[in-house]
N, C-alpha and C positions, 0 to 999 in steps of 0.2 A: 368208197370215197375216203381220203387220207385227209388230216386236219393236220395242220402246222403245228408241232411239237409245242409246250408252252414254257417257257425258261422258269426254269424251277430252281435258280441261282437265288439266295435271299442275300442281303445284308447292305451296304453301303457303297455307294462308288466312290473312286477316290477325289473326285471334284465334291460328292456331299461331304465326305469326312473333313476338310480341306474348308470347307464355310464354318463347318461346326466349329471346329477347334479354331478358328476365325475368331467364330462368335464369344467363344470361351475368354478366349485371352484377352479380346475389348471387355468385357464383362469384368473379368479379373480384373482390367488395369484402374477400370472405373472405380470398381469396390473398394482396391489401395488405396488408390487419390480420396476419396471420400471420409476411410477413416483416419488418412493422413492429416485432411481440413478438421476433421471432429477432435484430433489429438493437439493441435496447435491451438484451436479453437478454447479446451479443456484446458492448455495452459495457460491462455494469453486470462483465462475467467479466473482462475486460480494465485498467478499473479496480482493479476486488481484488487482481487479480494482481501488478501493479503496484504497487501498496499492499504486500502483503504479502511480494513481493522485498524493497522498501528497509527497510522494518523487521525481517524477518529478519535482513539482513545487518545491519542497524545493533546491534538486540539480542544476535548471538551473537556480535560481534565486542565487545563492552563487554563481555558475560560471561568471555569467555575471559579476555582484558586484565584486567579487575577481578580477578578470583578470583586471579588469580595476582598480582597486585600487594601491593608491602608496605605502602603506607601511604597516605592518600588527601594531596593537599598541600591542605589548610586554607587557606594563603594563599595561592593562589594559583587555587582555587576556588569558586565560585561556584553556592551551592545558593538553592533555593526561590524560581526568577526563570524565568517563559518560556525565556528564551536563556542554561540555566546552564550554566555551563562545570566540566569535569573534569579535574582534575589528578591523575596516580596515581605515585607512584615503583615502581620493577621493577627486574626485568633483561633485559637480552637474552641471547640464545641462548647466549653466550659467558660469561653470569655477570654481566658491567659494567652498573652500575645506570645506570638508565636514566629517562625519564617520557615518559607518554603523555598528551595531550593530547584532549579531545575538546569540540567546541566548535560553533555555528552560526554559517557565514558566509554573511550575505544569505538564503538559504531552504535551505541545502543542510547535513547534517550533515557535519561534519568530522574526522577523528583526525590526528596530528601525532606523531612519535616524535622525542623528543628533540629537538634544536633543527633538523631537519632540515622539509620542507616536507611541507606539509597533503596527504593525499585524501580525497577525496570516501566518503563510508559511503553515501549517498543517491542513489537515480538524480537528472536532471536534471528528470523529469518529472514526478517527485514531491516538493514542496517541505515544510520539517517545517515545522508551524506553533505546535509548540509542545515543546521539549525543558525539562522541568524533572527537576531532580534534589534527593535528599533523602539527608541522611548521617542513617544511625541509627548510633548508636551503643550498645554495651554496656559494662560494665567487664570484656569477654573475646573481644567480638570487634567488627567494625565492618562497616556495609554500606552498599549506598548504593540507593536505591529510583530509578527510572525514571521519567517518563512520556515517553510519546514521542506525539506527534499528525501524521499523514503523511496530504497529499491529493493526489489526483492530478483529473485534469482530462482528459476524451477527448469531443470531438464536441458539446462545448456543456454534457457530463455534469460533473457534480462530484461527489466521492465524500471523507469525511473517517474515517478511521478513527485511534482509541488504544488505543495498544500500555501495558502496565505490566510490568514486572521487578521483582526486589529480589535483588539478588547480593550474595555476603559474599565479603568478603578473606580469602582461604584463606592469605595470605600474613602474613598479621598476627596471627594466633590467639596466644592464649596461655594457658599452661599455668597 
């Protein structure tokens, strides 16, 4: 009795090879897309972030400053313009009245205490591209209203966001 030879051929036929490398290349294109979302995703968080250090520090450092200041200087300020500038009289820590300066040089926010030299409120990487301020006033107290516009820029990305306040001189009230 003869038994039918048994195919002793191994390996792949070209219809398996043909799914696999199928499968491969959906697979590949999946895992690009993927880290492509997690790469834009990393910028768009790194942006924000960024963003919202410089205006933090910008806002709560004019809050602190404002609120405690006595009087806004008029002349010497510069409301309802892109690049307005802030004049406040104070004191320092010692009592000796004082003024704080806050202002835009080139893209960067600025404060200034007294005639002494400027720093920076704003990272470098974040430029403001629009500081306007606004005095309200009352017949009992006085405030001054914000806008702040801060963009920052990563990887080709652009990202613009606005900040607004409204702080009162706690130093100015009257009875």
């Amino acid at each position: 009795m003869k038994f039918p030879a048994k195919n002793s051929q191994k390996g792949f036929s070209l219809a398996e090879l043909v799914i696999y490398v199928a499968l491969l290349a959906l697979f590949s294109v999946a895992m690009v897309n993927t880290l492509l979302i997690l790469t834009k995703s990393w910028t768009t968080v790194k942006l924000a972030k960024s963003i919202s250090i410089s205006a933090t520090s910008v806002l709560e450092r004019m809050t602190r400053e404002v609120r405690t200041a006595t009087a806004i200087d008029t002349g010497l300020s510069t409301f309802n313009a892109t690049s307005s500038v802030l004049v406040i009289n104070s004191q320092d820590l010692s009592g000796a009245a004082t003024t704080f300066k806050f202002f835009v040089s080139g893209s960067t926010l600025k404060i200034q205490k007294g005639a002494g030299s400027s720093d920076a409120l704003t990272l470098s990487t974040t430029p403001v591209t629009n500081f306007t301020l606004r005095r309200i006033t009352t017949s009992q107290s006085e405030a001054v209203r914000i806008e702040l516009q801060v963009q920052s820029t990563y990887r080709g990305q652009t990202s613009t966001q606005d900040f607004y306040d409204v702080v009162q001189l706690r130093g100015g009230y009257q009875n």
